[in-house]
Kinemage of the C-alpha trace (Angstrom):
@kinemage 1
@onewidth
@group {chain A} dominant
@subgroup {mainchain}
@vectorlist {calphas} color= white
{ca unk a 1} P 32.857 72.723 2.599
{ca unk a 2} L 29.611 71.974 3.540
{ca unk a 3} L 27.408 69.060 3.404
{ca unk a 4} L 25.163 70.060 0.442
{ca unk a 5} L 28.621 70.795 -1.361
{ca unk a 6} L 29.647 67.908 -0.830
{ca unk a 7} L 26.667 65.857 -1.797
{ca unk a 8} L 26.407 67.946 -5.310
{ca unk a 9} L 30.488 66.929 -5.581
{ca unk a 10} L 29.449 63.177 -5.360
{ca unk a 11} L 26.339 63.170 -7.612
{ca unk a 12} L 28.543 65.340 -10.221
{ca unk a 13} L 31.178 62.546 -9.759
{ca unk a 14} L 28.789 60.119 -9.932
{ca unk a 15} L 27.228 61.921 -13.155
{ca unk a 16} L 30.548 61.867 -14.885
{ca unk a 17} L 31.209 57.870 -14.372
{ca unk a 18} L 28.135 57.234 -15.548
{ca unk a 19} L 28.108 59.102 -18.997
{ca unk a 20} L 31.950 58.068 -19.642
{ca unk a 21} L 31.346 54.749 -19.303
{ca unk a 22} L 28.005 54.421 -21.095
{ca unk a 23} L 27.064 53.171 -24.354
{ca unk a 24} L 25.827 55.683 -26.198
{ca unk a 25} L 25.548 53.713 -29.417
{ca unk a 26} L 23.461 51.184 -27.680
{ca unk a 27} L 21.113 53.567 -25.724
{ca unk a 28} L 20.740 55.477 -28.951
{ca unk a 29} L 18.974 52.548 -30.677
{ca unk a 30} L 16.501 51.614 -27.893
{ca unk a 31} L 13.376 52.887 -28.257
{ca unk a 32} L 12.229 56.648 -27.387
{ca unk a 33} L 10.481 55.520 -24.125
{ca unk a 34} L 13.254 53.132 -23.086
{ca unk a 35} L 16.003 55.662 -24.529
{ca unk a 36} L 14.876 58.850 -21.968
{ca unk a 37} L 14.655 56.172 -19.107
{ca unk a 38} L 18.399 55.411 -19.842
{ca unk a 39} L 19.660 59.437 -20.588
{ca unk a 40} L 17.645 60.011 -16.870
{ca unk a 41} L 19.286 57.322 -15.384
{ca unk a 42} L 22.591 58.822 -16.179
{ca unk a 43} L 22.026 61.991 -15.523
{ca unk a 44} L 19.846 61.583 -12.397
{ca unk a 45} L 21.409 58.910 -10.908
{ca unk a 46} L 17.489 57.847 -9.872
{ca unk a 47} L 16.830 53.984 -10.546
{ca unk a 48} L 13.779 53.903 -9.797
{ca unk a 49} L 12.377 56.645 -11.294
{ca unk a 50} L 13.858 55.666 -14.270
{ca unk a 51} L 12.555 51.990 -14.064
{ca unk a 52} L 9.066 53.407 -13.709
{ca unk a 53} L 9.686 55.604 -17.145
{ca unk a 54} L 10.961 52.758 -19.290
{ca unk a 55} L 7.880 50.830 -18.063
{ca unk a 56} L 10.205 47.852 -17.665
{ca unk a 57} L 10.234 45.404 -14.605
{ca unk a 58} L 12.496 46.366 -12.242
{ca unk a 59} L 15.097 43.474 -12.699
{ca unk a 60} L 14.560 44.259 -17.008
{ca unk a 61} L 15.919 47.467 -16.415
{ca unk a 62} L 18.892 46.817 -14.222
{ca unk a 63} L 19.349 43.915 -17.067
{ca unk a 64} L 19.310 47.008 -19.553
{ca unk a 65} L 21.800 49.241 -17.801
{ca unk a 66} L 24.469 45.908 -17.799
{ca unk a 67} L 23.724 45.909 -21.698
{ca unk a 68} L 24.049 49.790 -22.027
{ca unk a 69} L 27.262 49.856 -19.638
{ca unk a 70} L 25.951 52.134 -17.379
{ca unk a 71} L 27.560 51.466 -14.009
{ca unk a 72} L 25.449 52.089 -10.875
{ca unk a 73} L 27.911 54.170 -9.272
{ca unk a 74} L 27.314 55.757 -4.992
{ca unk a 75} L 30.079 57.239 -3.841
{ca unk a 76} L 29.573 58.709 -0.475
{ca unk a 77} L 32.728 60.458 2.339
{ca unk a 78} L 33.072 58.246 5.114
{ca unk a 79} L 33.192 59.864 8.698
């Protein structure tokens, strides 16, 4: 297998842990804007960019994703 494979593998992983261990109740009654930040933060895995969308402070957010059970999951093959 090669390395993009494997890279896809984890984020798919990743993905998975993510949405099972979500709250979808609780992400379902924020509001639009803070809602899509949340859904692309599971699905993308991309804090940041998903930060930026919300238009929260950084530390807000990361407050948020405790709240909404949302792990912050990196899973990555050691050599």
């Amino acid at each position: 297998m090669g390395l993009k494979e494997e890279h896809i593998l984890e984020d798919e992983f990743e993905r998975e842990v993510r949405r099972s261990r979500a709250d979808w109740e609780f992400i379902n009654r924020q509001p639009p804007r803070v809602r899509a930040a949340l859904r692309l933060y599971v699905e993308m895995g991309d804090l940041r960019l998903a930060q930026r969308l919300s238009g929260m402070p950084l530390e807000d957010f990361y407050e948020l994703l405790k709240k909404a059970r949302i792990p912050v999951v990196i899973v990555r093959k050691e050599d």
